[in-house]
Every structure is written in structure tokens, then in C-alpha cells.
C-alpha positions in Angstrom: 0.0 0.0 0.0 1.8 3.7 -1.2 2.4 5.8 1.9 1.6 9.4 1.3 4.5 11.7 2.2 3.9 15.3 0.9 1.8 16.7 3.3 3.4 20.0 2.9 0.9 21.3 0.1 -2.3 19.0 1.2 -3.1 16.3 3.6 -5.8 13.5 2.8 -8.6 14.4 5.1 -10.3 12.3 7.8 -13.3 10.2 7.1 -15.1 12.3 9.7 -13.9 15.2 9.0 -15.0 15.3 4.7 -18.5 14.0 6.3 -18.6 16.9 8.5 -17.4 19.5 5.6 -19.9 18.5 3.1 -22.6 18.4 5.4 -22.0 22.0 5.6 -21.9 22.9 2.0 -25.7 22.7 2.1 -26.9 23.9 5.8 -25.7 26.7 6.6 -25.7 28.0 3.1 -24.9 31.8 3.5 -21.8 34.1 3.0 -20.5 35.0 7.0 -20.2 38.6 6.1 -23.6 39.1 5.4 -26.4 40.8 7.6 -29.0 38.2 6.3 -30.5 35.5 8.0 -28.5 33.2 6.5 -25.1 35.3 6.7 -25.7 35.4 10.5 -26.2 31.4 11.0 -23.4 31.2 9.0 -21.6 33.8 10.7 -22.5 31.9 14.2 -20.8 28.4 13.0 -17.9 30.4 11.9 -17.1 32.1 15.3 -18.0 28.9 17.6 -15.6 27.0 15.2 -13.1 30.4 16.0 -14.0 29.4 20.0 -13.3 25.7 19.7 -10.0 26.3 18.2 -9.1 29.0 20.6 -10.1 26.6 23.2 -7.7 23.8 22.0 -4.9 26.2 21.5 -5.7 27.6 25.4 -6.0 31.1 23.4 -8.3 33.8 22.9 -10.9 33.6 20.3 -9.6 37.2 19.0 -6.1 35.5 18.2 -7.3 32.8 15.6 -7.3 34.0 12.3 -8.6 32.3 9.5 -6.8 32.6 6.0 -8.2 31.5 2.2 -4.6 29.2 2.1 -1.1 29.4 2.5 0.4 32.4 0.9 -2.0 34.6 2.6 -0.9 32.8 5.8 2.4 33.3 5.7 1.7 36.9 4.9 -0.2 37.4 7.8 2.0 35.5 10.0 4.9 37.6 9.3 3.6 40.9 8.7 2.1 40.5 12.2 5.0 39.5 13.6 7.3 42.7 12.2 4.7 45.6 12.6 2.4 44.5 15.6 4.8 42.4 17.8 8.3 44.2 17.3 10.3 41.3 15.4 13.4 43.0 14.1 15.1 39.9 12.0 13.7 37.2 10.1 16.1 34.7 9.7 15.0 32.4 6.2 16.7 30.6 3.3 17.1 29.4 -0.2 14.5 26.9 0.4 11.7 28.8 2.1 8.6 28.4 -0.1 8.3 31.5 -2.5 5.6 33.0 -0.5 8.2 33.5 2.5 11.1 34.5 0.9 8.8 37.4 -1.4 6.9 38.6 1.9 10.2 38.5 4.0 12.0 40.6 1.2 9.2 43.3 1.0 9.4 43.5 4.7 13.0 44.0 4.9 12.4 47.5 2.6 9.3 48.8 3.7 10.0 47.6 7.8 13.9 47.7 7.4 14.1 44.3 9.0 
């Protein structure tokens, strides 16, 4: 049986996990950012799933940020990191993903870091 290694990009999920995501392609149906009814239930499983995370990672609810993927979290990671917590030197290399080393370059002009 072939062992999946590359879990860098994608993982395979859980069995109880795809259940649970698919389940919530149909109820609730609704975009989180909108006032509507079904924006707000939406909205509602969005923020409890924000509390159950915070929970796990014995953190506040206001520290979990969710991202569309990757990129955007490395972004966010590291432009946190330099402008709202003081980090003066990020140390990468050659082999960072692309993402890092292009985000760690603009911050080193525009944050001098």
C-alpha cells in the first residue's frame, strides 16, 4: 500500500472530517459577512468553530485568524509579527517556499528588518 509523504501542500482528510465538511456545503448556506439570516447562521458556525480552536490552543478567540490558504498565511504571519509584535530579524533561506522568501523581502524594505 503507497504511503503518502507530501503533506506539505495538502493532507488527505479524515473520514469524519470530509463528512462533516460536506454536510456544511448545504446547511448553513450563506456568506459569514452578510447581515442576512442566513449570513448570521453562518456567521454563528464560523465564530463557535473560531472558540473551539481558541479553546484547543488555550488562546483567545480574537487571536485565531482564518486565511483562504497558504500564501496569505504566511503573509499574515509575518507581517504581524514585524509591525504589531516588534520582530526586528527574520532569519529564512534558499529553500523557504516562494511566499516567505517574497513577503520576508518586501518587509525587509518597507519595515527595514
Amino acid at each position: 500500500m503507497p504511503i503518502y509523504l507530501d503533506n506539505a501542500a495538502t493532507t488527505p482528510l479524515r473520514a469524519e472530517v470530509k463528512e462533516r465538511m460536506i454536510s456544511l456545503l448545504d446547511d448553513p448556506f450563506g456568506n459569514p459577512s452578510s447581515i442576512h439570516q442566513f449570513g448570521r447562521k453562518a456567521r454563528a458556525l464560523l465564530e463557535d468553530s473560531r472558540r473551539q480552536i481558541a479553546r484547543s490552543l488555550h488562546c483567545t478567540p480574537h487571536e485565531i485568524i482564518f486565511t483562504s490558504g497558504g500564501t496569505e498565511a504566511d503573509n499574515t504571519a509575518l507581517l504581524i509579527a514585524v509591525r504589531d509584535l516588534g520582530v526586528q530579524r527574520i532569519i529564512t533561506s534558499p529553500i523557504e517556499h516562494s511566499a516567505v522568501l517574497r513577503t520576508a523581502e518586501a518587509l525587509a524594505k518597507k519595515y527595514r528588518v
